[in-house]
C-alpha positions as CSV (number, residue, x, y, z in Angstrom):
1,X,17.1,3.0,2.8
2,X,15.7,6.5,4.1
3,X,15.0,7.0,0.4
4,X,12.9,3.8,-0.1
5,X,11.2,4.7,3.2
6,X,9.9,8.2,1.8
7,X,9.3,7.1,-1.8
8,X,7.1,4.2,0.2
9,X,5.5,6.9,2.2
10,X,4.8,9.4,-0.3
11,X,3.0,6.2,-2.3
12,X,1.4,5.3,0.1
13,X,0.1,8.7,1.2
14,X,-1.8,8.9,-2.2
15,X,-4.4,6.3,-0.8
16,X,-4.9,8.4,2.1
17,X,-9.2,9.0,2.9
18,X,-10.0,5.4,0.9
19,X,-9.5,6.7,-2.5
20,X,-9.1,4.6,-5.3
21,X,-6.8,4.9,-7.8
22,X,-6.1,2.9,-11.4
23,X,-2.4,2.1,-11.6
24,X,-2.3,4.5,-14.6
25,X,-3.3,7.2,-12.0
26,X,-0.9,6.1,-9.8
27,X,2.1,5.7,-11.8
28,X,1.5,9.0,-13.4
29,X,1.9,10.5,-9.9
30,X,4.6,8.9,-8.9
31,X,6.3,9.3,-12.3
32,X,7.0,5.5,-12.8
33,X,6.4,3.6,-15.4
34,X,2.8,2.0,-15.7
35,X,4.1,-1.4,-15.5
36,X,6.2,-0.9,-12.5
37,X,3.4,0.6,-10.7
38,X,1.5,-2.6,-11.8
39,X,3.8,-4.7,-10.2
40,X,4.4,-2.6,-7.4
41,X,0.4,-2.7,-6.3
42,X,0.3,-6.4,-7.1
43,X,2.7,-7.0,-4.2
44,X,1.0,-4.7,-2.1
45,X,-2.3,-6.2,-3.0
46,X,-0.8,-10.1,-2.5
47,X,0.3,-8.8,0.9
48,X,-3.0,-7.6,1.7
49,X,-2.6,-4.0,2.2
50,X,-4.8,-3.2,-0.9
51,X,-7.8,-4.3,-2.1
52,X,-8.2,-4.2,-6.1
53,X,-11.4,-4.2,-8.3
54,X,-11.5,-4.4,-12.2
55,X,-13.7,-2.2,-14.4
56,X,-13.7,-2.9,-17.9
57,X,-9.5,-2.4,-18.7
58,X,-9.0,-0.7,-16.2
59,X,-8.0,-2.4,-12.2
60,X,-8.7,0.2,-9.2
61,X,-6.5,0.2,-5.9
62,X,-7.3,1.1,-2.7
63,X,-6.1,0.2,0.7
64,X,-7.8,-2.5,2.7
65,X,-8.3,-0.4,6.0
66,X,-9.7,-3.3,8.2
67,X,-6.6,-6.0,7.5
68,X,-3.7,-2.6,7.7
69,X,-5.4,-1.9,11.3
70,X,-5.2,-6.0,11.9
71,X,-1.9,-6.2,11.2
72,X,-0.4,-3.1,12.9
73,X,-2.2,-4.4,16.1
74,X,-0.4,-7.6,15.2
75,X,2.8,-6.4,15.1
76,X,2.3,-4.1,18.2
77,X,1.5,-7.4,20.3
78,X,5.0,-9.0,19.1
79,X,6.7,-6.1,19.6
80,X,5.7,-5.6,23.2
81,X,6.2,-9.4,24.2
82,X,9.7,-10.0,22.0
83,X,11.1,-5.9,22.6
84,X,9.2,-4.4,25.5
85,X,10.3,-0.9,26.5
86,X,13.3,-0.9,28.7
């Protein structure tokens, strides 16, 4: 689990500042294979925490800043009214 979590983060930290990234890019610096890193940013992109754009071959990622900031606030309002601090 602590793994996942860092792999996660690391990924996640190479769409940091709104850059855009083609899932060759991003599967060469992750050192995945392209069609796991196609997959991967599919899900993330269903799930709305990317946004994706297609030039020519070639699909660009980025993350989708307004709906990320929606849904933390979302989940901070739940967590206050099902877990409030003790």
């Amino acid at each position: 689990m602590a793994t996942r979590l860092f792999e996660f983060r690391w990924g996640w930290s190479l769409f940091a500042g709104g850059i855009e990234l083609t899932v060759g890019a991003v599967a060469e610096r992750l050192g995945i294979a392209q069609s796991t890193a196609s997959q991967q940013l599919a899900l993330l992109r269903r799930g709305g925490l990317l946004i994706s754009r297609k030039d020519g071959k070639h699909v660009h990622y980025r993350v989708d800043s307004p709906r990320v900031e929606q849904s933390l606030t979302e989940l901070q309002t739940y967590l206050r009214t099902c877990c409030p601090p003790a």
